[in-house]
C-alpha positions in Angstrom: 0.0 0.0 0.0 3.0 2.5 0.7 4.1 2.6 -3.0 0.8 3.5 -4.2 -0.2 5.7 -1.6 3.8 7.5 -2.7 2.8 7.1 -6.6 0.0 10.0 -6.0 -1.2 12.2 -8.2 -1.0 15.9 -10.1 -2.7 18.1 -8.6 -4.4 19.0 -11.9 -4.5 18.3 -15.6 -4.7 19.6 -18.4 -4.9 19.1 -22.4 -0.9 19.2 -23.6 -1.5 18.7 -27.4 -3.7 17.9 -29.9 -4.0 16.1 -33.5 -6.3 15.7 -36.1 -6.6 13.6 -39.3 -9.4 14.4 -41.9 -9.3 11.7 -44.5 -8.3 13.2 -47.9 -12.1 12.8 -49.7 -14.3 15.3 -49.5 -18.1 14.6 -50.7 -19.8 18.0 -51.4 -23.9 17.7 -51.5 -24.0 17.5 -54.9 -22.4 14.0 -55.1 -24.9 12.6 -53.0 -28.6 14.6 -53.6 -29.6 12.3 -56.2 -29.7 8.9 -54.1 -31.6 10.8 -51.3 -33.8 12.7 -53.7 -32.5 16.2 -52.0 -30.9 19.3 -53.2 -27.7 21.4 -51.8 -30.1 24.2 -50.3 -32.3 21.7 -48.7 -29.4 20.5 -46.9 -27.5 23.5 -45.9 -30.9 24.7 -44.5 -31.3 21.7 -42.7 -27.6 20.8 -41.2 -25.7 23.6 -42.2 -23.8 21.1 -44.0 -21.8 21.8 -47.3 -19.2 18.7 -48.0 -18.3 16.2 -45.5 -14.8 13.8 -45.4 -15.3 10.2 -46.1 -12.2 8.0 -45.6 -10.7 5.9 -48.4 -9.8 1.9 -47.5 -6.9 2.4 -46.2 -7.5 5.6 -43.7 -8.5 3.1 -41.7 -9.9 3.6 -37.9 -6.6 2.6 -36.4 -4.6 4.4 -39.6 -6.3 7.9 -38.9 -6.3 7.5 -35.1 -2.3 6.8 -35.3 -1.8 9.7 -37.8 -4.0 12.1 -35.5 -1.9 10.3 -32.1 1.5 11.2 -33.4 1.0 15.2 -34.2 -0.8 15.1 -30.6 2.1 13.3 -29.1 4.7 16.0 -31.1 2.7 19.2 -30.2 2.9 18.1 -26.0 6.0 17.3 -26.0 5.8 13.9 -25.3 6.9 10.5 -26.1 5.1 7.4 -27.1 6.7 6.0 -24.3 6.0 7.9 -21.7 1.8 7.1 -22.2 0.4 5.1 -19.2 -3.0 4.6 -21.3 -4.4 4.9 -24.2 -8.3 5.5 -24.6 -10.1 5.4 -27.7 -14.0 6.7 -27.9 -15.7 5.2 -31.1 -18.5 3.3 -32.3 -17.2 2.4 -35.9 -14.2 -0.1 -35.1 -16.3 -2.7 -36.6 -14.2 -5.9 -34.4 -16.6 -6.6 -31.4 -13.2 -7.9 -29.7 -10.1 -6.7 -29.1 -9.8 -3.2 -28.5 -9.0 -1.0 -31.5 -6.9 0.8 -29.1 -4.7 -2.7 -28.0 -3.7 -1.7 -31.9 -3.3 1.7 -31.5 -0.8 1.8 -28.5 1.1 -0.4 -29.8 1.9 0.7 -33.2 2.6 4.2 -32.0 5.4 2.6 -29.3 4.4 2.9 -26.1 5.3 0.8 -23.3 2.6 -2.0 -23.1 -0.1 1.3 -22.3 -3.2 0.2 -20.7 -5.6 0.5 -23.8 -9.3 0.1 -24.0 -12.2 1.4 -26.4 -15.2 3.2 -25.0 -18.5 3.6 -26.6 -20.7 7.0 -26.2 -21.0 7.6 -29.4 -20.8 11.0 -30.5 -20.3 12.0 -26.4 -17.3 9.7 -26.1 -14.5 12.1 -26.6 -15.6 14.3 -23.2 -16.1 10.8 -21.9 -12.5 10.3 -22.4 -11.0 13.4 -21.5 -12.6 13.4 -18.2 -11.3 9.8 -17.2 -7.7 11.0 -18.0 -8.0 13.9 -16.5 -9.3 11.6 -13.2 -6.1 9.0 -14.2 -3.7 12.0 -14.1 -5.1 13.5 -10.8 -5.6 10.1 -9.2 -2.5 8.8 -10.0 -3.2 5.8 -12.0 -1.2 7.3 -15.2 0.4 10.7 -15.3 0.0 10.5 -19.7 -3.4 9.4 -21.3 -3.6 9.6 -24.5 -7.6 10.4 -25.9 -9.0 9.3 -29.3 -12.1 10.4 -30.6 -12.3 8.4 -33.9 -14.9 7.4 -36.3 -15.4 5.7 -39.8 -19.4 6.5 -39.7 -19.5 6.0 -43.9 -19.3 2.6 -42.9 -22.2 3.0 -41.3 -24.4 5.4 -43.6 -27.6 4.6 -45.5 -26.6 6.5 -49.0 -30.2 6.1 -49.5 -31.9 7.4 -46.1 -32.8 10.8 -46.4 -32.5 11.7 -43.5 -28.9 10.3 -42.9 -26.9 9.9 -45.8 -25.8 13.7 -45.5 -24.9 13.9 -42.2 -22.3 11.3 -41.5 -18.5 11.3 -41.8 -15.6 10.1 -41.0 -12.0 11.0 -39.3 -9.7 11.3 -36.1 -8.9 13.7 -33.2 -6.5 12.8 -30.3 -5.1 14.9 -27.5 -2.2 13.8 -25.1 -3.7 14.6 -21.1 -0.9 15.3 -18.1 0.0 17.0 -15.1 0.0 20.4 -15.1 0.9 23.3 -12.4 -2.9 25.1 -13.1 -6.0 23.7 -13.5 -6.8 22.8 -17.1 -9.5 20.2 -16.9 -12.7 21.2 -14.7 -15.1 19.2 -13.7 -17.2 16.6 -15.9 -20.6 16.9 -16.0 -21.9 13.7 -17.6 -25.1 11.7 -18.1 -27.6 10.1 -19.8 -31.3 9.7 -20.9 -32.1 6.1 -21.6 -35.2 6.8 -21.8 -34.5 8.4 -25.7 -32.9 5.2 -26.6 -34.3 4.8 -29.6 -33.8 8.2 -31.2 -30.2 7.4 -32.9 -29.4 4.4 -32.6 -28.4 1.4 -35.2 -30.9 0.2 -37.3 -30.6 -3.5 -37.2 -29.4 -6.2 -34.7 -27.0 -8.3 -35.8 -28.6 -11.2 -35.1 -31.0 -9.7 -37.1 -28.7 -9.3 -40.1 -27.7 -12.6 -39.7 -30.9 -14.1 -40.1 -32.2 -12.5 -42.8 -32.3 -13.8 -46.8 -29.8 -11.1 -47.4 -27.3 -9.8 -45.0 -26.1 -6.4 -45.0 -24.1 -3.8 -42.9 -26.4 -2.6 -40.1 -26.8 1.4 -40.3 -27.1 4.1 -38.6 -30.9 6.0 -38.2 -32.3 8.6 -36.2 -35.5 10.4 -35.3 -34.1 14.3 -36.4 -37.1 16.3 -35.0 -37.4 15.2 -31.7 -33.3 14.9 -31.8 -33.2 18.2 -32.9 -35.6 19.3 -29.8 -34.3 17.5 -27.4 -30.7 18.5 -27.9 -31.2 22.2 -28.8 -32.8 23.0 -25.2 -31.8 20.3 -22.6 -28.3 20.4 -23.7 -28.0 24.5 -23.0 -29.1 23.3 -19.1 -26.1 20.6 -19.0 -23.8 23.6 -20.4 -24.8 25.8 -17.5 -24.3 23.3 -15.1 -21.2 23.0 -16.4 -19.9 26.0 -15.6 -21.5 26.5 -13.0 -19.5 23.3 -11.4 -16.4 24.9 -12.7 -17.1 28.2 -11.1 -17.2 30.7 -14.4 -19.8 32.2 -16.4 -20.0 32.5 -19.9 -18.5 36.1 -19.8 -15.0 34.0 -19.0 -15.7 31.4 -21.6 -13.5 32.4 -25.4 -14.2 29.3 -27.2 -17.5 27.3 -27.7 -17.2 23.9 -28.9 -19.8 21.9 -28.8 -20.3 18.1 -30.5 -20.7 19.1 -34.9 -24.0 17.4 -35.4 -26.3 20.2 -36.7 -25.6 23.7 -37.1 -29.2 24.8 -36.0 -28.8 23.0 -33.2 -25.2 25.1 -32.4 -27.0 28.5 -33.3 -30.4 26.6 -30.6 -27.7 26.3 -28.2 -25.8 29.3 -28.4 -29.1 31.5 -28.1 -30.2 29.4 -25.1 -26.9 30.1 -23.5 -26.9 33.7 -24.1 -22.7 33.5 -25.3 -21.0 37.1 -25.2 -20.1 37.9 -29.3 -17.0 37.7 -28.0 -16.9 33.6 -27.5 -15.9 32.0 -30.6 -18.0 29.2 -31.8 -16.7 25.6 -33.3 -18.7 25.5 -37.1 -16.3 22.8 -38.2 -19.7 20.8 -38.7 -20.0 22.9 -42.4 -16.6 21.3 -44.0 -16.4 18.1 -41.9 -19.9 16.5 -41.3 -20.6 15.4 -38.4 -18.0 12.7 -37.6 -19.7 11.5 -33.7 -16.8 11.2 -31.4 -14.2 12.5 -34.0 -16.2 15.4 -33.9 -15.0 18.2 -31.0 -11.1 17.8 -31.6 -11.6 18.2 -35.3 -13.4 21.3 -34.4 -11.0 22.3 -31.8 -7.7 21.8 -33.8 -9.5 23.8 -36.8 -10.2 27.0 -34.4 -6.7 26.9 -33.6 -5.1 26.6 -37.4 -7.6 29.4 -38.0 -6.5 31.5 -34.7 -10.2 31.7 -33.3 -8.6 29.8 -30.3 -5.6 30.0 -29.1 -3.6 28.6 -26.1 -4.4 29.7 -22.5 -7.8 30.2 -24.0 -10.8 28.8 -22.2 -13.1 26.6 -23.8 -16.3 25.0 -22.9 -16.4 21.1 -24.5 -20.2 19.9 -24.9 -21.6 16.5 -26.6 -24.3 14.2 -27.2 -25.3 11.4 -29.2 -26.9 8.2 -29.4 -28.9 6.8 -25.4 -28.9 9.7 -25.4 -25.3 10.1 -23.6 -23.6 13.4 -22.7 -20.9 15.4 -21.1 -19.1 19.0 -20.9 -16.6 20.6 -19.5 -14.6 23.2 -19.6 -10.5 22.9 -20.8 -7.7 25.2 -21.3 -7.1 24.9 -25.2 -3.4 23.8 -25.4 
C-alpha cells in the first residue's frame, strides 16, 4: 500500500496537445442529392452542412487514429513511451473484440499502455478526457492519450434521407498530463435512456444474420425530436457545467460543442446567451458530423484558423446516441 499511496497524483491536468486527421475525400452535397432525392439548399438549411470527409480503404480507424496520435504526441511534447494509457471513444471499429486501441498503443510505441475502447457515441471524446484527467489527478497514469475516432460511412444509409448527409468520418487525439494550473474542470456527464431509440443502429445483428440477405447494419435517427431535445436540454447541461467549474459564460472564449447540426449550435448558443466575443466551433459545415471525432476536429481547426488559441478557455459539450452526454470546460493547449 506504501508505493501506491507514494505514486500519487498531479494536482491538476490539463490538455498538452492535440492532433487531427481528416481523410483526404471530400463529398460535397451534390455527389450525394440524387440517391436521397434532395438538393444542396435543402441540406445546408437543414444541417448547415456543405461537404463532408469520407475515408478511403486504407485511412483506416486505427490508420487515422495513429496519424492524429502522433501530431498530438509531437505538439505536448511527449513520447510514445511515456503514455500510461491509451483510450479510444468510437463506435465504428467494426471488431466486437479486441480493442482497436490494443492496436493503436502499440503501433505508436508505447510501453505496453493500458488501452481500452469506450463507446458513447458522439459524447465519447468528453467521456475520455474526463477519465484522463481523473487517471492523471488520481495517480493511476500521469500520460493518457484520448482518441475520438470514427469511420461512420461505414455505417451510412446512401439512400436514407434523413442520414446519408450527415455522416462522416476522421480522427482527433489529445495527449492529457499533469499540469501546475488547473486545465481540466469538472465533468458533468449523463444520460437519458429513456430516448434510446432516437439514434441508434438500425438493425441487430442477429437480425442481419438471419435474414435472406445480410447487410451492414446502419445508422438512423429520429431528427425532430433529436433536434428538440438537444437544442434545449443540452443549453441546461452547459450551465451546469460552468456552474461546477465556477465561471460564467463572460469567461468562456471558445465554444465547442459536438458538430452534429448547425441549428442546433446557433439553438444552443441563443439558449446560453454567449458574449459575441466567444468564438463558436462550425467545423460541422466542411467536416460533417464525424460522432466522437467530432469536437477535436473542431477544436484543432479553431486553432489553425486563430479563433482559439492557447491559454484560451473553452467550454467542451456533446451528445449522441442513449442519449449520452458530457461537458466541461479545458484550457485549449
Amino acid at each position: 500500500m506504501t508505493d501506491l499511496i507514494d505514486r500519487g497524483g498531479s494536482a491538476h491536468a490539463a490538455i498538452l496537445g492535440i492532433g487531427t486527421y481528416r481523410p483526404h475525400r471530400v463529398i460535397p452535397n451534390a455527389d450525394i442529392i440524387e440517391a436521397i432525392d434532395s438538393s444542396d439548399e435543402w441540406i445546408q438549411q437543414r444541417s448547415g452542412i456543405k461537404q463532408r470527409r469520407w475515408a478511403a480503404p486504407e485511412e483506416t480507424v486505427q490508420m487515422m487514429s495513429v496519424a492524429a496520435s502522433r501530431t498530438a504526441l509531437e505538439r505536448a511534447g511527449v513520447e510514445a513511451a511515456q503514455i500510461d494509457c491509451v483510450v479510444v471513444a468510437t463506435v465504428s471499429h467494426l471488431l466486437q473484440t479486441p480493442a482497436v486501441a490494443t492496436a493503436i498503443a502499440h503501433e505508436l510505441g508505447t510501453n505496453k499502455a493500458a488501452a481500452f475502447d469506450i463507446s458513447a457515441a458522439c459524447a465519447g471524446f468528453c467521456h475520455g478526457v474526463a477519465m484522463a484527467s481523473d487517471m492523471v489527478r488520481g495517480g493511476s497514469a500521469k500520460h493518457v492519450l484520448v482518441i475520438g475516432v470514427e469511420r461512420l460511412s461505414d455505417l451510412t444509409d446512401v439512400g436514407d434521407r434523413g442520414t446519408a448527409f450527415i455522416f462522416a468520418d476522421g480522427a482527433g487525439a489529445v495527449v492529457v498530463g499533469p499540469s501546475d494550473e488547473p486545465g481540466i474542470g469538472p465533468v458533468v456527464w449523463g444520460s437519458d435512456g429513456e430516448q434510446f431509440d432516437l439514434i441508434r443502429q438500425k438493425e441487430d445483428w442477429r437480425d442481419v444474420l438471419a435474414s435472406d440477405h445480410p447487410s451492414m447494419p446502419h445508422l438512423v435517427m429520429q431528427g425532430n425530436p433529436v433536434f428538440r431535445w438537444a437544442s434545449f436540454e443540452m443549453a441546461k447541461i452547459a450551465q451546469q457545467t460552468l456552474d461546477r467549474s465556477g465561471i460564467t459564460v463572460d469567461d468562456l472564449d471558445v465554444f465547442v460543442p459536438h458538430q452534429a447540426n448547425m441549428r442546433i449550435i446557433d439553438a444552443m448558443a441563443r439558449s446560453m446567451k454567449l458574449p459575441a466575443h466567444v468564438k463558436i466551433a462550425r467545423d460541422i459545415a466542411e467536416q460533417g458530423n464525424t460522432s466522437a471525432a467530432s469536437i477535436p476536429l473542431a477544436l484543432d481547426r479553431m486553432i489553425e484558423d486563430g479563433d482559439a488559441k492557447s491559454g484560451d478557455t473553452a467550454l467542451l459539450i456533446a451528445f449522441g446516441a442513449g442519449l449520452a452526454y458530457a461537458a466541461q470546460v479545458v484550457k485549449v493547449p
